[in-house]
KEDOBA-434022 format. One record per atom (N, C-alpha, C): residue number from 1; x, y, z negated; atom name. Coordinates in nm, 2 decimals, always signed. Last residue first. Example, Ala and Ser with C-alpha at 12.3 -4.5 7.8 and 13.67 -1.06 7.14 Angstrom:
BEGIN
resi;c1;c2;c3;name
2;+1.28;-0.22;-0.71;N $
2;+1.37;-0.11;-0.71;CA $
2;+1.29;+0.00;-0.79;C $
1;+1.32;-0.57;-0.78;N $
1;+1.23;-0.45;-0.78;CA $
1;+1.32;-0.33;-0.78;C $
END
This chain:
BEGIN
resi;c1;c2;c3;name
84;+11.88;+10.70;-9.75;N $
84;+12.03;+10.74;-9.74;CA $
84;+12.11;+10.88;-9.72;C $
83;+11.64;+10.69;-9.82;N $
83;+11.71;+10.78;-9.90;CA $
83;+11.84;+10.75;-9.87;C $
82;+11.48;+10.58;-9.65;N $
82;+11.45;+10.71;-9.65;CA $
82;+11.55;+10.78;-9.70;C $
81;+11.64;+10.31;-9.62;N $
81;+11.66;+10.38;-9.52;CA $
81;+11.64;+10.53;-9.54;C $
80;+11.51;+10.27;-9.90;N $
80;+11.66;+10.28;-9.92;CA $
80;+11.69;+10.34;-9.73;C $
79;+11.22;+10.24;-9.84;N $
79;+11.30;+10.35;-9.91;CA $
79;+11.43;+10.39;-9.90;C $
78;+11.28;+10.03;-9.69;N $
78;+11.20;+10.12;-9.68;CA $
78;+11.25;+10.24;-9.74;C $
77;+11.32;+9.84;-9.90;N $
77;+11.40;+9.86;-9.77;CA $
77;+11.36;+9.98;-9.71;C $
76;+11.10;+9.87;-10.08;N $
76;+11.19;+9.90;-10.13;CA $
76;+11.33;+9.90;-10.00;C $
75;+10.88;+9.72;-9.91;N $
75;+10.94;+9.87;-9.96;CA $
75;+11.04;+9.94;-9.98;C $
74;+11.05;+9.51;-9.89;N $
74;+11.05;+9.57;-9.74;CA $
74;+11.02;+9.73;-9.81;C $
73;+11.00;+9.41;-10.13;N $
73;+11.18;+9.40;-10.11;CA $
73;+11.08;+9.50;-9.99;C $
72;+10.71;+9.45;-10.21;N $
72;+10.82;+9.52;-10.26;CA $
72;+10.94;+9.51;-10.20;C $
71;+10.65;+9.19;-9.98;N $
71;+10.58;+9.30;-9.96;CA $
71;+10.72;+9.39;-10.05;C $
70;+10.81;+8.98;-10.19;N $
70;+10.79;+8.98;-10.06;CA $
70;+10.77;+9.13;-10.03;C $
69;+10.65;+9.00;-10.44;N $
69;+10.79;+9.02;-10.45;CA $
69;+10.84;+9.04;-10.29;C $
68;+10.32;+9.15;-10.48;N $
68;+10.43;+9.04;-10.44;CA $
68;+10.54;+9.10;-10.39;C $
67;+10.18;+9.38;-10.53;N $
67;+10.18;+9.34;-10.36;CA $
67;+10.25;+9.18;-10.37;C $
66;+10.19;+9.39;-10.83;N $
66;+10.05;+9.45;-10.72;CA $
66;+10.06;+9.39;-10.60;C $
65;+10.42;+9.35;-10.86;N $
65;+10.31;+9.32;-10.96;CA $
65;+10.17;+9.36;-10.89;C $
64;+10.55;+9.53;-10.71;N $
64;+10.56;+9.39;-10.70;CA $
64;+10.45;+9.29;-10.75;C $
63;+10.57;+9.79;-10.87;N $
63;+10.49;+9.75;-10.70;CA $
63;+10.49;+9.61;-10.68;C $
62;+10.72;+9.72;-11.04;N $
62;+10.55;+9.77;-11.09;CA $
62;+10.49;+9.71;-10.93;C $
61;+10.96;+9.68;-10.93;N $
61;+10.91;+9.57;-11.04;CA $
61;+10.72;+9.61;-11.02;C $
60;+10.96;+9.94;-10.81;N $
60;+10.93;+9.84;-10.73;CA $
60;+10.94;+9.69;-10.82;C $
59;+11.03;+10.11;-11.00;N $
59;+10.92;+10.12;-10.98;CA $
59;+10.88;+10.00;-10.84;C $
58;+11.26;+9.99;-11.08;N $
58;+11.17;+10.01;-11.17;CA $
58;+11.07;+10.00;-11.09;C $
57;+11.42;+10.08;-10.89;N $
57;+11.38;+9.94;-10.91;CA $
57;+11.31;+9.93;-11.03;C $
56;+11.36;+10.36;-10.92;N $
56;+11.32;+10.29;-10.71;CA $
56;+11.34;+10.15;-10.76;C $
55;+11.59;+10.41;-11.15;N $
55;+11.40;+10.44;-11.13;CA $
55;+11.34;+10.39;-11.03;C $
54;+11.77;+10.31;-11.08;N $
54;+11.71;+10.23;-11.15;CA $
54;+11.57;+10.28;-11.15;C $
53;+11.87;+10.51;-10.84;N $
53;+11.84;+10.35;-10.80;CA $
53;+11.78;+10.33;-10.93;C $
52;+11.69;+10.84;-10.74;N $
52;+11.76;+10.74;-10.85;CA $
52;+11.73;+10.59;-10.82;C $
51;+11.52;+10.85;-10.48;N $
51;+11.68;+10.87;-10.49;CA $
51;+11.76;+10.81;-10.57;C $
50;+11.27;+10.84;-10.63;N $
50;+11.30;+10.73;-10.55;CA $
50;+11.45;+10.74;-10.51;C $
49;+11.18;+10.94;-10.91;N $
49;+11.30;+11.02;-10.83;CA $
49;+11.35;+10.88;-10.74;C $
48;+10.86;+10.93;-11.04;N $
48;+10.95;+10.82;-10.98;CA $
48;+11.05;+10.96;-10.90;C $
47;+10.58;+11.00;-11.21;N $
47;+10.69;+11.08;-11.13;CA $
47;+10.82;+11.01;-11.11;C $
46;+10.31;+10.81;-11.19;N $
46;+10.47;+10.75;-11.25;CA $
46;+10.54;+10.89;-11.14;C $
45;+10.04;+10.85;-11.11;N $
45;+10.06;+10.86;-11.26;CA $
45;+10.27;+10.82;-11.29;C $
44;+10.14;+10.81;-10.78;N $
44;+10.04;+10.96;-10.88;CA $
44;+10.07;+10.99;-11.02;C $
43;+10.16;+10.57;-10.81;N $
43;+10.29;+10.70;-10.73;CA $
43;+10.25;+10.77;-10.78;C $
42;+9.98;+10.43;-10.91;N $
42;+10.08;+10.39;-10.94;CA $
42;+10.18;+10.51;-10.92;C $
41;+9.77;+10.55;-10.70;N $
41;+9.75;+10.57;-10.84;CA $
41;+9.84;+10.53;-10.92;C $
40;+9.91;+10.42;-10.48;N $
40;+9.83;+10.54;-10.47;CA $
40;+9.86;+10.57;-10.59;C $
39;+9.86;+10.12;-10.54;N $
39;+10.03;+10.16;-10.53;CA $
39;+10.02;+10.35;-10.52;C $
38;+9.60;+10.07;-10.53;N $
38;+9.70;+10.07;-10.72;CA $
38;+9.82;+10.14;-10.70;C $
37;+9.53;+10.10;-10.29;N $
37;+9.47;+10.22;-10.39;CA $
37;+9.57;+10.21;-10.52;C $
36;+9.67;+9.92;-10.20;N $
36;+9.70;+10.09;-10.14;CA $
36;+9.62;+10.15;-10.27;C $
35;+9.54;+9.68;-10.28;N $
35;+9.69;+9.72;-10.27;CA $
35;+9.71;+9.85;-10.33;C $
34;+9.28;+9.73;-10.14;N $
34;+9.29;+9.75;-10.26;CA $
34;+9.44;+9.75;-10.39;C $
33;+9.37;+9.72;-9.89;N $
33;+9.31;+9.85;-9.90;CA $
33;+9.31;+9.83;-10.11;C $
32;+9.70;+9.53;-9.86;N $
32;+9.55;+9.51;-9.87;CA $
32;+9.54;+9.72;-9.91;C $
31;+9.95;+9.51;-9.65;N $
31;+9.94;+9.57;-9.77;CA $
31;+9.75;+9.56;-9.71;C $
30;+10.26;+9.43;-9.50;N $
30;+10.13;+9.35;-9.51;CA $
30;+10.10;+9.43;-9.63;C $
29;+10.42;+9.65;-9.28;N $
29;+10.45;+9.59;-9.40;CA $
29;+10.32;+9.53;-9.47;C $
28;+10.50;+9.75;-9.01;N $
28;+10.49;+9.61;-9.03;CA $
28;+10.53;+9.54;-9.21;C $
27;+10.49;+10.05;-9.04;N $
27;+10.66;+9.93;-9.05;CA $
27;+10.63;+9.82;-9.06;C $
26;+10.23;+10.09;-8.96;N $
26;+10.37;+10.14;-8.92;CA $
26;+10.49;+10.07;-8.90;C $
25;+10.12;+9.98;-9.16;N $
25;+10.08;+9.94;-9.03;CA $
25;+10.21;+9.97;-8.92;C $
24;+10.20;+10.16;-9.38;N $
24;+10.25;+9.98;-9.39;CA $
24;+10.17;+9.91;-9.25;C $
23;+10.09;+10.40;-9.33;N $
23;+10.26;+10.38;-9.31;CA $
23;+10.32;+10.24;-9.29;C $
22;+9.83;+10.34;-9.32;N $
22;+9.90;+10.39;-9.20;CA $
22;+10.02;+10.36;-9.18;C $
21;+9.80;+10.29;-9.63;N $
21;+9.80;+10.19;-9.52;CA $
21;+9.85;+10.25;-9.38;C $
20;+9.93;+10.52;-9.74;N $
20;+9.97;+10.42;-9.74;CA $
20;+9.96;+10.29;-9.64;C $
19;+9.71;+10.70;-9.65;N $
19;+9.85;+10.69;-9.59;CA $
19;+9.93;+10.60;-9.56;C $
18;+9.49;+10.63;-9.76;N $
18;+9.46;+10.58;-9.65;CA $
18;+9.66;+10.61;-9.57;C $
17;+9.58;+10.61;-10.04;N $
17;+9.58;+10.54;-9.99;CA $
17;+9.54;+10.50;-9.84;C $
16;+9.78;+10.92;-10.08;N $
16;+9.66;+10.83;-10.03;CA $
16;+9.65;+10.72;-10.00;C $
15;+10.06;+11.11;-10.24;N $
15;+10.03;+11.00;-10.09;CA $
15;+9.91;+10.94;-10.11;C $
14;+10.16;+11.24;-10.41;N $
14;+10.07;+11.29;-10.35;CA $
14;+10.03;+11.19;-10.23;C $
13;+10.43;+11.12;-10.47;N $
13;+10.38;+11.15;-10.58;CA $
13;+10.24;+11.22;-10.54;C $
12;+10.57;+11.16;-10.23;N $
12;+10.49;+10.99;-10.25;CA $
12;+10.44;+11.01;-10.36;C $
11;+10.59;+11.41;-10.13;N $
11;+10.48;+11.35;-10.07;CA $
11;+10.44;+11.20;-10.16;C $
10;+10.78;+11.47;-10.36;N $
10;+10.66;+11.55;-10.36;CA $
10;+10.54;+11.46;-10.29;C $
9;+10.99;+11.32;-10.26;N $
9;+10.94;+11.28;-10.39;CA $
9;+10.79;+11.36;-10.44;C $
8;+11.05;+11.44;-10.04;N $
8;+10.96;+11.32;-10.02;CA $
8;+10.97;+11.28;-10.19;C $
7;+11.07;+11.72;-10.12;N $
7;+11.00;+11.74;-10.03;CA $
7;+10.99;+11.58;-10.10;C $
6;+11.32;+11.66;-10.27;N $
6;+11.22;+11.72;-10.34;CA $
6;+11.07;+11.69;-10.27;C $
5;+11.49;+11.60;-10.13;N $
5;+11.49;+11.54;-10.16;CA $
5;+11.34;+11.54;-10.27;C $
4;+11.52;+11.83;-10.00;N $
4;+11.51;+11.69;-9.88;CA $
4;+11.45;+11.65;-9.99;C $
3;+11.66;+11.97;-10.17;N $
3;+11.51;+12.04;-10.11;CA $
3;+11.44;+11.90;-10.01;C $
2;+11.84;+11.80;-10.43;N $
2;+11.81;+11.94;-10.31;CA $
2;+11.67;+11.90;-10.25;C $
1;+11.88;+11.80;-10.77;N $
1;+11.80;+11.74;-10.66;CA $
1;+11.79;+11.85;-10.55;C $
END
C-alpha cells in the first residue's frame, strides 16, 4: 500500500461524524446526524483498505444497512473517484 493510500485509509478510520456530515453536504449525499454517528463508529471499529474492491463492498453492504441502498451506491461512487 503506498503513502496516498495510507494517508485516506488513515483519515476514514479517524473521520467524525461532524466530517461526515460536512462531506455528505458537500457531494450532495442525504445522511441523518444519527447516520453519521453509526457510519463514524462503523469506520473506527472495521480497518476497511477502501482501495480493496471486496473489502469497499463489504463495507458498503454495512453502510447500506444504516443509510439505504440509495445513499451507499453515491458513497460507494464517492470512493471509487477517491481511489482511482
Amino acid at each position: 500500500m503506498n503513502i496516498y493510500q495510507q494517508i485516506v485509509n488513515k483519515k476514514l478510520h479517524n473521520i467524525s461524524p461532524e466530517e461526515l456530515m460536512n462531506y455528505s453536504a458537500q457531494y450532495n449525499i442525504s445522511l441523518t446526524t444519527d447516520q453519521a454517528k453509526k457510519i463514524s463508529a462503523l469506520l473506527q471499529s472495521k480497518k476497511v483498505n477502501v482501495f480493496n474492491t471486496s473489502e469497499r463492498i463489504q463495507l458498503m453492504k454495512e453502510v447500506a444497512k444504516i443509510t439505504g441502498h440509495e445513499t451507499a451506491k453515491k458513497v460507494n461512487q464517492l470512493f471509487m473517484e477517491f481511489t482511482k
